[in-house]
Phi, psi and omega in degrees: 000309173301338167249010171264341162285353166291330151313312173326294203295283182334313199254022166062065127078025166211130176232135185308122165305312232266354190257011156228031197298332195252033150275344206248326199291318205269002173293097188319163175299308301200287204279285184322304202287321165341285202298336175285325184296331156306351189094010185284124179260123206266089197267171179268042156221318186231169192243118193219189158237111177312304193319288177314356161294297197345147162311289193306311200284337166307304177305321194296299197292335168291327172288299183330280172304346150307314183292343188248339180270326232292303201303298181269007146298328183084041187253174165261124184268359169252024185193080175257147180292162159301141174285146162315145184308128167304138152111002181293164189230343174198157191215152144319141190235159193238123173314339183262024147262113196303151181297323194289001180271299187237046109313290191277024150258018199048042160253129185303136149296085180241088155082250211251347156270159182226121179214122175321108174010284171289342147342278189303282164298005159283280236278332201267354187274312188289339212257309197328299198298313195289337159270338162288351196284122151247135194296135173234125158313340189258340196244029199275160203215161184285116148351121161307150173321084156139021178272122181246032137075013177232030180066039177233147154246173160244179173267131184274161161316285163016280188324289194314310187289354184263353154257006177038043196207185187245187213255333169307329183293318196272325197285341190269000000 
């Protein structure tokens, strides 16, 4: 428990689960329950503190990483690009902005987006069910909204409001 909250703190209170995954494998419940009562949220893509979403402290948390990356991000600190907007639930992302920028504004990098943390996993919460549902012949019944009953989903409106974009938007 103690060195992945030693990640956290380094990595300005968010970490991708996969750069600590057999760190994760050997923690006990006991060691898990610790860190939740500290306020650490434990998602199937990242390991964060919920609080550091908040607008003031994601900017403070952003200055940080700046004060301490942007040179060898290959940013400038007196011309740092803009951060996604407080209250964006996802923004476009610019190739010539490094992932590790919006990390410490506590947005995931997916592609042609960037989505805000607690987002990603409200959405990966909404997917799950949708990729285990399978048609059963003895029972049969309708496919949840967006299930293609073959371990696939489609993207639903649902989806779309939790990202706060339009489907063009998410495809490009």
């Amino acid at each position: 428990g103690r060195g992945i909250a030693f990640r956290l703190k380094e990595s300005f209170g968010i970490l991708k689960r996969d750069w600590i995954a057999e760190e994760l494998k050997s923690l006990d419940q006991p060691a898990r329950a610790q860190l939740r009562k500290y306020g650490v949220r434990f998602g199937a893509f990242n390991i964060y503190f919920p609080l550091l979403l908040k607008p003031a402290a994601a900017e403070l948390a952003q200055t940080l990483w700046a004060l301490k990356h942007a040179g060898e991000a290959g940013l400038s600190r007196d011309a740092l690009p803009e951060p996604p907007r407080a209250g964006l639930t996802s923004a476009a992302t610019s190739p010539a902005i490094p992932e590790a920028f919006y990390r410490a504004c506590g947005y995931h990098h997916c592609g042609p987006r960037a989505v805000r943390l607690d987002i990603l996993e409200r959405l990966a919460d909404a997917i799950r069910p949708l990729l285990a549902w399978r048609p059963d012949p003895n029972n049969p019944s309708m496919p949840p909204k967006g299930s293609t009953g073959d371990g696939a989903f489609t993207v639903t409106p649902e989806m779309m409001s939790y990202l706060g974009c339009s489907p063009e938007e998410l495809g490009n």
